[in-house]
Backbone as CSV, one residue per row, in Angstrom:
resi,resn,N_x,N_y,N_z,CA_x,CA_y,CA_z,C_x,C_y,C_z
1,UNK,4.357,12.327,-9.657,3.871,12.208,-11.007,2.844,13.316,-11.301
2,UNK,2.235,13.633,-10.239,1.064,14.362,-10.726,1.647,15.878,-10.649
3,UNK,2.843,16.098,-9.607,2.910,17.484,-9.812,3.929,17.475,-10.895
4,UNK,4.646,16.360,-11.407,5.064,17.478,-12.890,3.986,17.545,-14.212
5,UNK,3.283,16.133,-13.986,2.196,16.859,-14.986,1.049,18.207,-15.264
6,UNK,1.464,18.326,-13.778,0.129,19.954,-13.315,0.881,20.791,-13.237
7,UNK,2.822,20.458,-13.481,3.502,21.634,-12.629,3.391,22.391,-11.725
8,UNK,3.366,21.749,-10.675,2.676,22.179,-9.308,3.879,20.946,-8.451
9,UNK,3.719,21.877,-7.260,4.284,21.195,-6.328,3.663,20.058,-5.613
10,UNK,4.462,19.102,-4.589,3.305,18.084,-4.053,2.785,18.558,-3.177
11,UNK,3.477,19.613,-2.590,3.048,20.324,-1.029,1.765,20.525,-1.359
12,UNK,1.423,21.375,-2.776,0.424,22.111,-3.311,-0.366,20.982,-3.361
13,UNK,-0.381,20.267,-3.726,-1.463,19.012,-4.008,-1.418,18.558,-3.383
14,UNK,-0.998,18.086,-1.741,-1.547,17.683,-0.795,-2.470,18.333,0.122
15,UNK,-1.965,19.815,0.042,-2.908,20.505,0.511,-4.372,20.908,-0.060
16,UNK,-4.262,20.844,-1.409,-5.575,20.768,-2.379,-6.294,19.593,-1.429
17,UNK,-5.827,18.590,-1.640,-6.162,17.369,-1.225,-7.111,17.336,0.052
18,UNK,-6.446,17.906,0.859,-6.804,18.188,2.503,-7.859,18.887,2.661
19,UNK,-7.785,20.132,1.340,-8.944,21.075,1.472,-10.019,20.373,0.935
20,UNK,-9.788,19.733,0.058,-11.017,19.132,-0.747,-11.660,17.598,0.016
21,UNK,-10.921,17.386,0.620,-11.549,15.976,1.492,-11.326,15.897,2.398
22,UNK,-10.695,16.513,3.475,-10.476,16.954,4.685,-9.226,15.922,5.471
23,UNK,-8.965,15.115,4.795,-8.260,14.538,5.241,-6.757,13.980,4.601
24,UNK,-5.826,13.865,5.302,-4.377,13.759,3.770,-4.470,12.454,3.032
25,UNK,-3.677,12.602,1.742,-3.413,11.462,1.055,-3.624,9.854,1.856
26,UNK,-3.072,10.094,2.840,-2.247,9.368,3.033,-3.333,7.863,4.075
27,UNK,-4.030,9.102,4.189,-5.443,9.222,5.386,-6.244,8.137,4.171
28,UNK,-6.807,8.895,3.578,-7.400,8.811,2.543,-7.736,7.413,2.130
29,UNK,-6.044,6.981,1.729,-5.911,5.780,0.902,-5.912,4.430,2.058
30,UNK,-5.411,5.238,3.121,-5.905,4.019,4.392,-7.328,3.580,4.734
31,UNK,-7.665,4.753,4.704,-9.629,4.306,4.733,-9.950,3.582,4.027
32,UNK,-9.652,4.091,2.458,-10.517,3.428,1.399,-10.181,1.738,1.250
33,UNK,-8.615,1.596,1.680,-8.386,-0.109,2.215,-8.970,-0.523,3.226
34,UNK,-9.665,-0.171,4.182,-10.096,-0.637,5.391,-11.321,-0.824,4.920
35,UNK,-11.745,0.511,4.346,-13.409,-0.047,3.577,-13.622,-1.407,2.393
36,UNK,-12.887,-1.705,2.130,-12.805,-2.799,1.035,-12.520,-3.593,1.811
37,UNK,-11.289,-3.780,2.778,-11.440,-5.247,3.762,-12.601,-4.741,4.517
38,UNK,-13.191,-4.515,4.748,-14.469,-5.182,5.527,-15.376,-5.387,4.418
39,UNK,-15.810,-5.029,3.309,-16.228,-5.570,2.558,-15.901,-7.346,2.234
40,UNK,-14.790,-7.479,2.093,-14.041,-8.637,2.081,-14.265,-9.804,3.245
41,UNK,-14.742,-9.052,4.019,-14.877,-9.711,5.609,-15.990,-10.081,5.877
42,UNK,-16.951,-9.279,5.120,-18.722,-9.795,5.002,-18.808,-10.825,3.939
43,UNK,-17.864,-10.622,2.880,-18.692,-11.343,1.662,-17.797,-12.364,1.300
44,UNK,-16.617,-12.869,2.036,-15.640,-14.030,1.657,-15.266,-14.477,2.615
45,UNK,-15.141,-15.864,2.128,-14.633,-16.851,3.258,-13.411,-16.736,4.013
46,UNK,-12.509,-15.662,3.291,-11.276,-15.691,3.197,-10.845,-15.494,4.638
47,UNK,-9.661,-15.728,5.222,-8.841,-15.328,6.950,-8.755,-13.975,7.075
48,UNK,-8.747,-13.664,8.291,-8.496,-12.033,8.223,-6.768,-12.116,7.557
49,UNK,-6.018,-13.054,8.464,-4.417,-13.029,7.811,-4.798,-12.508,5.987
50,UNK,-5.650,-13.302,5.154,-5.332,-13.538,3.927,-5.913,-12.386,2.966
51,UNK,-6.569,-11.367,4.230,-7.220,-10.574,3.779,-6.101,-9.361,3.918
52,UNK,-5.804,-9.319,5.269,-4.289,-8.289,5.974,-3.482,-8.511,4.562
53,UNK,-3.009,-9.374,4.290,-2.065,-9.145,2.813,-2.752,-9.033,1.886
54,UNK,-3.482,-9.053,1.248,-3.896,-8.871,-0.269,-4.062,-7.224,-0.128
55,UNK,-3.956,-6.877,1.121,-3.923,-5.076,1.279,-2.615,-4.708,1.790
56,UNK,-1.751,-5.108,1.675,-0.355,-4.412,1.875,-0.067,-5.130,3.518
57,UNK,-0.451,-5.841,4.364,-0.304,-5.953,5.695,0.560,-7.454,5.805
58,UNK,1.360,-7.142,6.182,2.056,-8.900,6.662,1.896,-9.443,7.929
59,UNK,1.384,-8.117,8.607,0.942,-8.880,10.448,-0.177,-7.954,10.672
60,UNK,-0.895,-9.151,11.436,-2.066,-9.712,11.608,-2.705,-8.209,12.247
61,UNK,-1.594,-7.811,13.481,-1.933,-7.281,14.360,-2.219,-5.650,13.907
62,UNK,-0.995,-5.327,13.244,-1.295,-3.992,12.950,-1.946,-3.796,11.907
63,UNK,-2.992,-5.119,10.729,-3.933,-4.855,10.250,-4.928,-4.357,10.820
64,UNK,-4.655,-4.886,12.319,-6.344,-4.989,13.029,-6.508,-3.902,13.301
65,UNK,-5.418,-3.384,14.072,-5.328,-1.895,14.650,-5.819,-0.639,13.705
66,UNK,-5.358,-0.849,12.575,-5.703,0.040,11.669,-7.306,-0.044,11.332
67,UNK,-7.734,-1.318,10.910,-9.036,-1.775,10.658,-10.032,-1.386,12.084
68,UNK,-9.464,-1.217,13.232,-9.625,-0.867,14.551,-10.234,0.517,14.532
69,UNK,-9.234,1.193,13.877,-9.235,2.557,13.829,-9.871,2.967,13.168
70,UNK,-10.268,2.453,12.047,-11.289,2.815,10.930,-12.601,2.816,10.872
71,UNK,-12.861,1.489,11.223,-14.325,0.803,11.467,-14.754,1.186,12.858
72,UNK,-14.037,1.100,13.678,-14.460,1.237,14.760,-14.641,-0.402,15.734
73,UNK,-14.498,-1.231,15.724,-14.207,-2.912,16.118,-13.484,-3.266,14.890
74,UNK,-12.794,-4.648,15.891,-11.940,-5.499,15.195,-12.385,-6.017,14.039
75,UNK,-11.563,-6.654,13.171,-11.712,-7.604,11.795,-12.337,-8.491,12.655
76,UNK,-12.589,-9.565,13.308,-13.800,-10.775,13.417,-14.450,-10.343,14.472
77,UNK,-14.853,-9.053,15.056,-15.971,-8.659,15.660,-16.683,-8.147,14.353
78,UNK,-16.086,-7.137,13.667,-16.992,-6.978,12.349,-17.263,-8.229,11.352
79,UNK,-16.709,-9.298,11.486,-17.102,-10.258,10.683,-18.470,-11.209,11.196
80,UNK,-18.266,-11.280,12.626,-19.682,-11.684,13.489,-20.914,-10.926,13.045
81,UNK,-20.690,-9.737,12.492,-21.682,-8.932,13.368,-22.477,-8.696,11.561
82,UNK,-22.094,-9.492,10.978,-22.649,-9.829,9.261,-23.971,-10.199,9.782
């Protein structure tokens, strides 16, 4: 969408992307979900399960992993540690 409105390629705008935030799209939009579930994880009652889906995740596990990867500890080690 965005490269026919800029007429630009996506290659081109991913690499904009990369230069300008150092990291890809793709990167990017995974963080900024991991940062909002742990937000979610401090401030609601909610399950990690119920949290893993309301962000695109249907298992448990490779929410965590990702959330793993991000944060640096698990979804209910970071939820303890409120």
């Amino acid at each position: 969408m965005l490269s026919e409105k800029f007429h630009i390629s996506g290659t081109s705008i991913k690499c904009a992307f990369k230069a300008a935030y150092g990291e890809s799209v793709y990167a990017y939009i995974k963080k900024q979900k991991m940062l909002s579930a742990a937000k979610d994880l401090k401030n609601t009652d909610k399950s990690v399960l119920e949290i893993a889906g309301s962000y695109g995740y249907d298992n448990g596990s490779k929410f965590a992993k990702a959330f793993r990867e991000c944060v640096g500890m698990s979804p209910l080690a970071y939820r303890k540690s409120r």
